[in-house]
Backbone atoms as SQL, in Angstrom:
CREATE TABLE atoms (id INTEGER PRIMARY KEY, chain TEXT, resi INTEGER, resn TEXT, atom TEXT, x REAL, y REAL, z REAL);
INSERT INTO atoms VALUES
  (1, 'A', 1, 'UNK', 'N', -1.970, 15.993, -3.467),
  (2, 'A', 1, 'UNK', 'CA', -3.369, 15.835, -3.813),
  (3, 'A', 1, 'UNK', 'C', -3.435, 15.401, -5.273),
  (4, 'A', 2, 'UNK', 'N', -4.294, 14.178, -5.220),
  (5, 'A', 2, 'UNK', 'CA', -4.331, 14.069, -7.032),
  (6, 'A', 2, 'UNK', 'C', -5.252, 14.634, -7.699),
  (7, 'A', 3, 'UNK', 'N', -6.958, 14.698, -6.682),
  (8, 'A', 3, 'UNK', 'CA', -8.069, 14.995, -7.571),
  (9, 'A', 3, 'UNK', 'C', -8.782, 16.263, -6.540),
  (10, 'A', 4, 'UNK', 'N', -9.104, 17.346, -7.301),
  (11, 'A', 4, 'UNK', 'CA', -9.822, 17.989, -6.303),
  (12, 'A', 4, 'UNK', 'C', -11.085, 16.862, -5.258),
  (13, 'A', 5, 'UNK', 'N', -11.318, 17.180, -4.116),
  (14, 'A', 5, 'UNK', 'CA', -12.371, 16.676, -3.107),
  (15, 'A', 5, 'UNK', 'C', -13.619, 16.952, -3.402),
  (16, 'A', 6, 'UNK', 'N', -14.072, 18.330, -4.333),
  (17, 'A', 6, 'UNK', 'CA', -15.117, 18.465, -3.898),
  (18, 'A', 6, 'UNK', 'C', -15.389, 18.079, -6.071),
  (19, 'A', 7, 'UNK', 'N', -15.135, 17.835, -6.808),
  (20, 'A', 7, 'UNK', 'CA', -15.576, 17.594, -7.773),
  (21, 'A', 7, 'UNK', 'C', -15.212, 15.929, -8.627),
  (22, 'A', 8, 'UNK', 'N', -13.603, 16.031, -8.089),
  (23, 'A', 8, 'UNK', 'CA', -13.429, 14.676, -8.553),
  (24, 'A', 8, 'UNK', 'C', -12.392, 14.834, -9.488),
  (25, 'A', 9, 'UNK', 'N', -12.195, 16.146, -10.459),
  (26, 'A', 9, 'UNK', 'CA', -10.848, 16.721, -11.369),
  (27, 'A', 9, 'UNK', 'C', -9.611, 16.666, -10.957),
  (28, 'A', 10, 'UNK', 'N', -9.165, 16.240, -11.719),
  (29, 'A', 10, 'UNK', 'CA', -7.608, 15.542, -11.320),
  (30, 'A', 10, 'UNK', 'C', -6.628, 16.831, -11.067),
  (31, 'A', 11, 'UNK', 'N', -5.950, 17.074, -10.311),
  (32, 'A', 11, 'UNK', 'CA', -5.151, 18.214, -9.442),
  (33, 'A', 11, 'UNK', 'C', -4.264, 18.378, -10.496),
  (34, 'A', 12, 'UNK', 'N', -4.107, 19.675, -10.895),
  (35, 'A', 12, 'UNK', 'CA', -3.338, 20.309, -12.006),
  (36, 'A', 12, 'UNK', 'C', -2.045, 21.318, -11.408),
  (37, 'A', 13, 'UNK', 'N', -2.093, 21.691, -9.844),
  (38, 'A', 13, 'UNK', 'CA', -1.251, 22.338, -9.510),
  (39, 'A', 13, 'UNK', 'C', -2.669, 23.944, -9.378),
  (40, 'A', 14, 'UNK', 'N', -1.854, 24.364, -8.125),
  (41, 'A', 14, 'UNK', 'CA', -2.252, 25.907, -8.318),
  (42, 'A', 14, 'UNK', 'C', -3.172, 25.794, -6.703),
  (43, 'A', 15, 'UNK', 'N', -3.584, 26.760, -6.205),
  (44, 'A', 15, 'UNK', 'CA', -4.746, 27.292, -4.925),
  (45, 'A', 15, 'UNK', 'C', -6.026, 26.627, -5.230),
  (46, 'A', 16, 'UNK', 'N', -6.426, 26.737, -6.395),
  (47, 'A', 16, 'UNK', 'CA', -7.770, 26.246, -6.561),
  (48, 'A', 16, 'UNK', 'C', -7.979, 25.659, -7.297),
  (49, 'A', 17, 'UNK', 'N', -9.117, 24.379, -7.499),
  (50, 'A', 17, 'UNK', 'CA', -9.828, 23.312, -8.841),
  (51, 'A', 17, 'UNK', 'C', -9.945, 24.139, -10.117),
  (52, 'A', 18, 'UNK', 'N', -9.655, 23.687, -10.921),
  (53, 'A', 18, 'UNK', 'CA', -9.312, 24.143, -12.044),
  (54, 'A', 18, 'UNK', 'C', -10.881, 23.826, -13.214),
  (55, 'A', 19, 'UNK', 'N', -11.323, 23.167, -12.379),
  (56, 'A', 19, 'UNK', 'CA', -12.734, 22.868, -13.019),
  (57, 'A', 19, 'UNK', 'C', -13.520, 23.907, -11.997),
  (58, 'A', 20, 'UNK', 'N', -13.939, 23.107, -10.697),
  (59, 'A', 20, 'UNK', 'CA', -14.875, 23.780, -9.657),
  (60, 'A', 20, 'UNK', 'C', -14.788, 24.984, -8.874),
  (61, 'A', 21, 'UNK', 'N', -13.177, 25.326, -9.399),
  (62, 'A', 21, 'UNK', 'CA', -12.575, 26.688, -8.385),
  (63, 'A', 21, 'UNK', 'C', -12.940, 26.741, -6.978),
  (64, 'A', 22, 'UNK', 'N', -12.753, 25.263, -6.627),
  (65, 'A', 22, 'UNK', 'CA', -12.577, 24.943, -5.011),
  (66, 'A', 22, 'UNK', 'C', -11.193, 25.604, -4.273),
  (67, 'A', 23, 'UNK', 'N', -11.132, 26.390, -3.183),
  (68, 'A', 23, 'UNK', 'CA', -9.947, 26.685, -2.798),
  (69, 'A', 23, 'UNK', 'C', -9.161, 25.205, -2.383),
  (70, 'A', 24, 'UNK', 'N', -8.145, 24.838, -2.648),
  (71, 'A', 24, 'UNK', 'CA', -7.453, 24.320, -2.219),
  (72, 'A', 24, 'UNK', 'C', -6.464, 24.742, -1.372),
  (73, 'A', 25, 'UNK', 'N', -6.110, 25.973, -1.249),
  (74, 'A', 25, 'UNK', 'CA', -4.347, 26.192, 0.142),
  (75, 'A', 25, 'UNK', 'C', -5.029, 25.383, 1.016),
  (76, 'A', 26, 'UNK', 'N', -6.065, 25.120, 2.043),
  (77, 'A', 26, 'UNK', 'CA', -5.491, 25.003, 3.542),
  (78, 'A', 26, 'UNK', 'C', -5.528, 23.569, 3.003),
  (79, 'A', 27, 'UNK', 'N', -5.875, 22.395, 2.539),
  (80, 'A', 27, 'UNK', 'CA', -5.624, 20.950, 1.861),
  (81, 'A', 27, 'UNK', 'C', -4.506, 20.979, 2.210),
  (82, 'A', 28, 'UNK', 'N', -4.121, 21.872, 0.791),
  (83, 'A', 28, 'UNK', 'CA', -2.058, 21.693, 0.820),
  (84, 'A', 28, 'UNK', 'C', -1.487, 21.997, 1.245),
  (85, 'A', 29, 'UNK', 'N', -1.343, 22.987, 2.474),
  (86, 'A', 29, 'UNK', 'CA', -0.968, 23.199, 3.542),
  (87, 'A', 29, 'UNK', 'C', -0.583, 21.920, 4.830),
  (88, 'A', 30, 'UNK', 'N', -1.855, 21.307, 4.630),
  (89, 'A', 30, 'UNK', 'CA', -1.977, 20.335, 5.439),
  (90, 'A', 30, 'UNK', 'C', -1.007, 19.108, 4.788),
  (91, 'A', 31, 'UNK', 'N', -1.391, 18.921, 3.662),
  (92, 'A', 31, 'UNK', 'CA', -0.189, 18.186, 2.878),
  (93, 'A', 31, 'UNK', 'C', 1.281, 18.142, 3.272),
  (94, 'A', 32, 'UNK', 'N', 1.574, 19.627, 2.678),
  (95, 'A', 32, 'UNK', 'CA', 2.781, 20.075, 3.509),
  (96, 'A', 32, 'UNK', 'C', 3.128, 19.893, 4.627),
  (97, 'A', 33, 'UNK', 'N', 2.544, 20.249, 5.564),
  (98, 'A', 33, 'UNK', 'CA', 2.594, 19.979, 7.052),
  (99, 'A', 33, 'UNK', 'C', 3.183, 18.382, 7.743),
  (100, 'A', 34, 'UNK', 'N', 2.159, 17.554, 7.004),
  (101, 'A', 34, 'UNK', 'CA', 2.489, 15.830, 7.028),
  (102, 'A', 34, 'UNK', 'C', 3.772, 15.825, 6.207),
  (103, 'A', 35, 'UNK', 'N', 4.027, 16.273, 5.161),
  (104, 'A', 35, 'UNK', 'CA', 5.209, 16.050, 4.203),
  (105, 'A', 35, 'UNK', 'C', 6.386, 16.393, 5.699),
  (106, 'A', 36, 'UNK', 'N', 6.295, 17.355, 6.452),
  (107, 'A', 36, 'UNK', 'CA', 7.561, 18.093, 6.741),
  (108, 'A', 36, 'UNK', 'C', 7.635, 16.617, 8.336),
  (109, 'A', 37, 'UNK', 'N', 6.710, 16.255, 8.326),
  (110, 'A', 37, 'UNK', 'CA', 6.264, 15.522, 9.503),
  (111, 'A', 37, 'UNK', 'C', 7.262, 14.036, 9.407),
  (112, 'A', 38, 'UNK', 'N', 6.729, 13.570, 7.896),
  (113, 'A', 38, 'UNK', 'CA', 7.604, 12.561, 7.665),
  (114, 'A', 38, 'UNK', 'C', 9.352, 12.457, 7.449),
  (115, 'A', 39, 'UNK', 'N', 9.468, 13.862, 6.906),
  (116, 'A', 39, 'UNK', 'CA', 10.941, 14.039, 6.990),
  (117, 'A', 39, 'UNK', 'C', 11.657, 14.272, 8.594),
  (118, 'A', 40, 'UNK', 'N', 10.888, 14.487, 9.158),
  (119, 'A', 40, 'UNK', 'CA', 11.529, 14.794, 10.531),
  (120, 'A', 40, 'UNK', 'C', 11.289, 13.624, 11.254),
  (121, 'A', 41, 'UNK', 'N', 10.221, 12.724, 10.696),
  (122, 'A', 41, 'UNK', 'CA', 10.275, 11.233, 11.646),
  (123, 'A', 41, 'UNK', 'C', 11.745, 10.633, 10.995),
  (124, 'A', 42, 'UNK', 'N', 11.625, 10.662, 9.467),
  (125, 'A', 42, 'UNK', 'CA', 13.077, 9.767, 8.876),
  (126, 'A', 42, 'UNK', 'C', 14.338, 10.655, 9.870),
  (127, 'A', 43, 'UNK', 'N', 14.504, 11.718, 9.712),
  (128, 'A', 43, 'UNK', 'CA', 15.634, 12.245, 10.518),
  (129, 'A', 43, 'UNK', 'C', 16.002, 11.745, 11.296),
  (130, 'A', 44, 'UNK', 'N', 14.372, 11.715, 12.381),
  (131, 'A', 44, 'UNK', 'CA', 15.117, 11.376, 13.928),
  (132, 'A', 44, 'UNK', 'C', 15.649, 9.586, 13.743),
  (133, 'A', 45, 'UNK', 'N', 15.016, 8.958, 12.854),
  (134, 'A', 45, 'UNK', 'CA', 15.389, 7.433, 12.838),
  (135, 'A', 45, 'UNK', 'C', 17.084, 7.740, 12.618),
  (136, 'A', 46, 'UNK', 'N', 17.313, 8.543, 11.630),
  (137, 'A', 46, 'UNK', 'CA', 18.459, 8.367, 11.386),
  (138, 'A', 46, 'UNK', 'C', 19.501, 8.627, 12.216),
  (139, 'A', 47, 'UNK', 'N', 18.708, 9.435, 13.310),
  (140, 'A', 47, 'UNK', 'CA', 20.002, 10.033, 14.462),
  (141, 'A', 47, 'UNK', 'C', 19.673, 9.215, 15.339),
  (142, 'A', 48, 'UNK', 'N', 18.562, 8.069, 15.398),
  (143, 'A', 48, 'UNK', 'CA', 18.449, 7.791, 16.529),
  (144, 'A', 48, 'UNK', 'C', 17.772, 7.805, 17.302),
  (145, 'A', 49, 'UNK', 'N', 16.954, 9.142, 17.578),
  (146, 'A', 49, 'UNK', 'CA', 15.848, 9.254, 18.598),
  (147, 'A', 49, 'UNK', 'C', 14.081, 9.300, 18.036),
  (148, 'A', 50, 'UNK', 'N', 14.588, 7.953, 18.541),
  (149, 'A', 50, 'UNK', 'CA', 13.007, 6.794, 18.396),
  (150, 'A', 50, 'UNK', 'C', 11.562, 7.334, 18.969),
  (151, 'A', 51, 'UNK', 'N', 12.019, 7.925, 20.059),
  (152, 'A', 51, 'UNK', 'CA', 10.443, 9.021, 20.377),
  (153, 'A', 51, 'UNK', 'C', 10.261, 10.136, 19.863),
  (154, 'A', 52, 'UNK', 'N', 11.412, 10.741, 19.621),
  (155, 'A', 52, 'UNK', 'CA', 10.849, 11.835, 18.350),
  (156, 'A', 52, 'UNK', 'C', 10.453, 11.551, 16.823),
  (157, 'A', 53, 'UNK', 'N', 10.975, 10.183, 16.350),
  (158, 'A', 53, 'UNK', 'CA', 10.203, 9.742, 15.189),
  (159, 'A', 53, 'UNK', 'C', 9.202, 9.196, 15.365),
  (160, 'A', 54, 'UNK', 'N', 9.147, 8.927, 16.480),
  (161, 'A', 54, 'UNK', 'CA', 7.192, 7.874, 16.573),
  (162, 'A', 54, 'UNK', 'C', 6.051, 8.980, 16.698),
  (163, 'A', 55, 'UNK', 'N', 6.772, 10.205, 17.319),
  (164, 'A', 55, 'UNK', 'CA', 5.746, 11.442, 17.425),
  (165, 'A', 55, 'UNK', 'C', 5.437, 11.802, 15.667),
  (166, 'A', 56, 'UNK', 'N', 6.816, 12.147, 15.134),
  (167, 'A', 56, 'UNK', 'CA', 6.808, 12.786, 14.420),
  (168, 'A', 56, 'UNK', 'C', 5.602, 11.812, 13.075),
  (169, 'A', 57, 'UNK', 'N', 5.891, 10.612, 13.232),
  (170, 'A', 57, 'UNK', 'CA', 5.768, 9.767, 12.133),
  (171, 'A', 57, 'UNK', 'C', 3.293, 9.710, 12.350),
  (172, 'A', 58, 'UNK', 'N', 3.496, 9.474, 13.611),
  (173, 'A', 58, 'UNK', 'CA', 2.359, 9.760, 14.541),
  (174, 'A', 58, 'UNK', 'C', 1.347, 11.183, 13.687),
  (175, 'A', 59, 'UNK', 'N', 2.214, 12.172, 14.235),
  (176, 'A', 59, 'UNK', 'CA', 1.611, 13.209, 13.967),
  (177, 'A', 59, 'UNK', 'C', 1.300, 13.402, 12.220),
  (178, 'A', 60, 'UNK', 'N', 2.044, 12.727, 11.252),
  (179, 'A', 60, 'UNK', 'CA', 2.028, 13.076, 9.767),
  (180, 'A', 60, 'UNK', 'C', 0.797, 12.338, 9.458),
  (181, 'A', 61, 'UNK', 'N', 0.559, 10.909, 10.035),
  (182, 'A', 61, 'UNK', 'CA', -0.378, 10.023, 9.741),
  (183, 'A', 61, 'UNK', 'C', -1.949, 11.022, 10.232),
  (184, 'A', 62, 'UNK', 'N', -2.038, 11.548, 11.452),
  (185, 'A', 62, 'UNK', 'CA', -2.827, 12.520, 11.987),
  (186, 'A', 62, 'UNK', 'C', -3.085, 13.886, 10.588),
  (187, 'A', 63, 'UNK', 'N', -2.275, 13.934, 10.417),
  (188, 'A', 63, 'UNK', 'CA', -2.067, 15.100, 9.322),
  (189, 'A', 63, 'UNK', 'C', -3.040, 14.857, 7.902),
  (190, 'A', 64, 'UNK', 'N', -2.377, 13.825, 7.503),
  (191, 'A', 64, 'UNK', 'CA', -2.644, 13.307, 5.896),
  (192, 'A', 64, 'UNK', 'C', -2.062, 11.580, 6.105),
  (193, 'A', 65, 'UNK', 'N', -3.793, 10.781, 6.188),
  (194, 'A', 65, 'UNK', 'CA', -3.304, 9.398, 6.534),
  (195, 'A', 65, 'UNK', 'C', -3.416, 8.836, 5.036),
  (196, 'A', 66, 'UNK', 'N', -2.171, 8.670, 3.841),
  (197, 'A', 66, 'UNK', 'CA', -2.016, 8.640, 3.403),
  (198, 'A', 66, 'UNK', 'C', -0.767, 7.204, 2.990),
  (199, 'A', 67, 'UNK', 'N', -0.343, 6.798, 1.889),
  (200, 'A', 67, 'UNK', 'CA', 0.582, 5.346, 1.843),
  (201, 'A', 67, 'UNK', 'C', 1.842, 5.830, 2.308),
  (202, 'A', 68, 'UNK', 'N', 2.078, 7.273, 1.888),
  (203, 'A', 68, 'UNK', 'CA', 3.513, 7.378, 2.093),
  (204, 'A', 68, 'UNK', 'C', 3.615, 7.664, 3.861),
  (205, 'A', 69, 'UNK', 'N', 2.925, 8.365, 4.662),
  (206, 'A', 69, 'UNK', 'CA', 2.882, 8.329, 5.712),
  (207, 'A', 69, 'UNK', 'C', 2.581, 7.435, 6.653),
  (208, 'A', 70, 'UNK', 'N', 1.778, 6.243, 6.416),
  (209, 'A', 70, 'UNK', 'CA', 1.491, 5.143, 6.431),
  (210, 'A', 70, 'UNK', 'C', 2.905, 4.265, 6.704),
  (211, 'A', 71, 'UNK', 'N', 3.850, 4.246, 5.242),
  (212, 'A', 71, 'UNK', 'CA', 4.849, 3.527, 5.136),
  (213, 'A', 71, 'UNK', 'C', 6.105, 4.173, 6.470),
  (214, 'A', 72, 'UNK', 'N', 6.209, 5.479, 6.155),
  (215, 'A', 72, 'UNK', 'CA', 6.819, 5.917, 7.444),
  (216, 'A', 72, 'UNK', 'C', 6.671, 5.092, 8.688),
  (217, 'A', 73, 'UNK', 'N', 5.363, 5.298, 9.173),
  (218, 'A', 73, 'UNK', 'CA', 5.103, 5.256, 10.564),
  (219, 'A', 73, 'UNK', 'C', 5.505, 3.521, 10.517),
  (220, 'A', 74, 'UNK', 'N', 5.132, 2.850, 9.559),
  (221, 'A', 74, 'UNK', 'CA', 5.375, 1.031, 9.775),
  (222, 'A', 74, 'UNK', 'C', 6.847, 0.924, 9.587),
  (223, 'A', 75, 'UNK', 'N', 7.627, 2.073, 9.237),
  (224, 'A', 75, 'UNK', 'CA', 9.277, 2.063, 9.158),
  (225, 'A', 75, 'UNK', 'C', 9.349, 1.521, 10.704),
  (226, 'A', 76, 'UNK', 'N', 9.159, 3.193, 11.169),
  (227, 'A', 76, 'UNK', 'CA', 9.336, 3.894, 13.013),
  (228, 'A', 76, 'UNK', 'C', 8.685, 2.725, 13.356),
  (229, 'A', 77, 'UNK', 'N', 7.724, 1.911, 13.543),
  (230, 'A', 77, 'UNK', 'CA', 7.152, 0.557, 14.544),
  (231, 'A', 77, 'UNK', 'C', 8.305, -0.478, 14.270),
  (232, 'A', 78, 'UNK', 'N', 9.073, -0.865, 12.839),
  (233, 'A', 78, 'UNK', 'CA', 9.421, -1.244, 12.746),
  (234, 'A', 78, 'UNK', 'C', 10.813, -2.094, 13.497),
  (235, 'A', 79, 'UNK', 'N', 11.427, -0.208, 13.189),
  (236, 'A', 79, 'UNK', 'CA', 12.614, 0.414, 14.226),
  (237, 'A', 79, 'UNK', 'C', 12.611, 0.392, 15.791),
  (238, 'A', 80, 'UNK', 'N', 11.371, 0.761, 16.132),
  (239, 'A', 80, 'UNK', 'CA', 11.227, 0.249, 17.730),
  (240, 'A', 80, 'UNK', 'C', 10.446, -0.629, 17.860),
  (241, 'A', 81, 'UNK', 'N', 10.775, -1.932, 17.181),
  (242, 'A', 81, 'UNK', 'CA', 10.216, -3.727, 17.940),
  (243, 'A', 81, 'UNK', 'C', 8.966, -3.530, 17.901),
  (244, 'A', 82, 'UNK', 'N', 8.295, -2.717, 17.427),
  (245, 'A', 82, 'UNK', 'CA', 6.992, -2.916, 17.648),
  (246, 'A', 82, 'UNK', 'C', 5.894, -3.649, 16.281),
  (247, 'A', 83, 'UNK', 'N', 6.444, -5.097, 15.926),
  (248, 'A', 83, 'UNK', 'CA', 6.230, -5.335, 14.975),
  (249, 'A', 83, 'UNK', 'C', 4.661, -5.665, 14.341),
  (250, 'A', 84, 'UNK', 'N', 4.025, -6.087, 15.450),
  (251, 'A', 84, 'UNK', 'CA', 2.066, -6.046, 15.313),
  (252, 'A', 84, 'UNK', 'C', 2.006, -4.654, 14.460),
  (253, 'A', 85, 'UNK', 'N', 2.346, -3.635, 15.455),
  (254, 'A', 85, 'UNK', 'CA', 1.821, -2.359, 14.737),
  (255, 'A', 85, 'UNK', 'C', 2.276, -2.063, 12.997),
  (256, 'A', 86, 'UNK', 'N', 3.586, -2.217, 13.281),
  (257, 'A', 86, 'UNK', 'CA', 4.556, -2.296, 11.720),
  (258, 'A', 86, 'UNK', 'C', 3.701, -3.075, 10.632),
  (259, 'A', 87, 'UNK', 'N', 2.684, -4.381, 10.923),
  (260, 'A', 87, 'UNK', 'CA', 2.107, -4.913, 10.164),
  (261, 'A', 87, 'UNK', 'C', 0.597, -4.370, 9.885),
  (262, 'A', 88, 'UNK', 'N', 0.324, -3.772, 10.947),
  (263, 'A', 88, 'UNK', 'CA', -1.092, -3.259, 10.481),
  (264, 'A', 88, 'UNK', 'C', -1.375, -1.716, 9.341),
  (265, 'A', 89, 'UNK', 'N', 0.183, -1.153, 10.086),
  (266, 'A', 89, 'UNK', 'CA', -0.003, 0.394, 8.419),
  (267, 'A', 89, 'UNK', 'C', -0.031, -0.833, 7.735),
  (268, 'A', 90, 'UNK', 'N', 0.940, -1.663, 7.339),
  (269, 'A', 90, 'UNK', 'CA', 1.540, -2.064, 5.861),
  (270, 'A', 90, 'UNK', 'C', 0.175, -2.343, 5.620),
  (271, 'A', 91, 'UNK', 'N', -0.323, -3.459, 6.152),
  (272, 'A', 91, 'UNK', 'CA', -1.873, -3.846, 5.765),
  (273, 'A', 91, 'UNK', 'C', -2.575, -2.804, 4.978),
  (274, 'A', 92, 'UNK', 'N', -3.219, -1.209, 6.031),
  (275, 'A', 92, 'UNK', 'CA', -3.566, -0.524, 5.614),
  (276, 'A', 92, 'UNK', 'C', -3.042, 0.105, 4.155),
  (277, 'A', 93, 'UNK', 'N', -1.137, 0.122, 4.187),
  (278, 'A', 93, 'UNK', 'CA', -0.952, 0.842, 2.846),
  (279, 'A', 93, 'UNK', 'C', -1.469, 0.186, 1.772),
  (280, 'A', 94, 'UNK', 'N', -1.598, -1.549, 2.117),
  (281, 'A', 94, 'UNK', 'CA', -1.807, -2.371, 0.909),
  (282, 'A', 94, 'UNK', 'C', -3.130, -2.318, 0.710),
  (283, 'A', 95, 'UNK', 'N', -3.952, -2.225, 1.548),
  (284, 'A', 95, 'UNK', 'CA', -5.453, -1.764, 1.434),
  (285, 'A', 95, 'UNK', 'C', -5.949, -0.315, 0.394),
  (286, 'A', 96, 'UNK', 'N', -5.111, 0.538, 0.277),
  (287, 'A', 96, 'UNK', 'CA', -4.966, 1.808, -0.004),
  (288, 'A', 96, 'UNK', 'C', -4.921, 1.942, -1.386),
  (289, 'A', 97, 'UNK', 'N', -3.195, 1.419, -1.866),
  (290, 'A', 97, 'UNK', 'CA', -2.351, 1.515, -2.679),
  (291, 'A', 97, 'UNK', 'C', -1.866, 0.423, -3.625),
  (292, 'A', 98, 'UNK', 'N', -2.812, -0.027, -4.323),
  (293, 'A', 98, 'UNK', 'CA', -2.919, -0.960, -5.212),
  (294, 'A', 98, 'UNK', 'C', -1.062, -1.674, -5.865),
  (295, 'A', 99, 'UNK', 'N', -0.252, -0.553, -5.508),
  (296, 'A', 99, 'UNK', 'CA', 1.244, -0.423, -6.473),
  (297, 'A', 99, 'UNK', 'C', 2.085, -0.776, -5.151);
């Protein structure tokens, strides 16, 4: 997270906005959750099993649709021939993510 949601203050670390004292855990939780999502889509690419990374890569984007999850999932389309799709995250990341 960079900026709290509900004020706009740039994320300093910690449970809550540091300006608005918005709770933040279940956010970063959810963060987390997609984080652990994308490592287990790269895994399965790496071993191989292509339907457990398309779930996995699937489910992170579901999570937190975000560039880095984004870039994942257009890896996994990539990896299984599915190259239309592979071009539409990228689109989206480039839509997103100015860098």
């Amino acid at each position: 997270m960079e900026r709290c949601p509900t004020c706009g203050a740039t994320y300093r670390g910690g449970e809550e906005c540091g300006r608005c004292g918005t709770e933040l855990g279940r956010i970063l939780a959810v963060e987390r959750a997609a984080q652990r999502q994308r490592r287990e889509a790269l895994s399965a690419l790496d071993q191989g099993a292509l339907d457990r990374a398309r779930d996995s890569a699937r489910q992170a984007c579901r999570l937190h649709r975000c560039p880095r999850s984004l870039r994942v999932a257009a890896l996994v389309s990539l990896m299984d021939g599915d190259f239309r799709r592979a071009m539409e995250f990228w689109r989206e990341v480039a839509d997103s993510d100015p860098d």
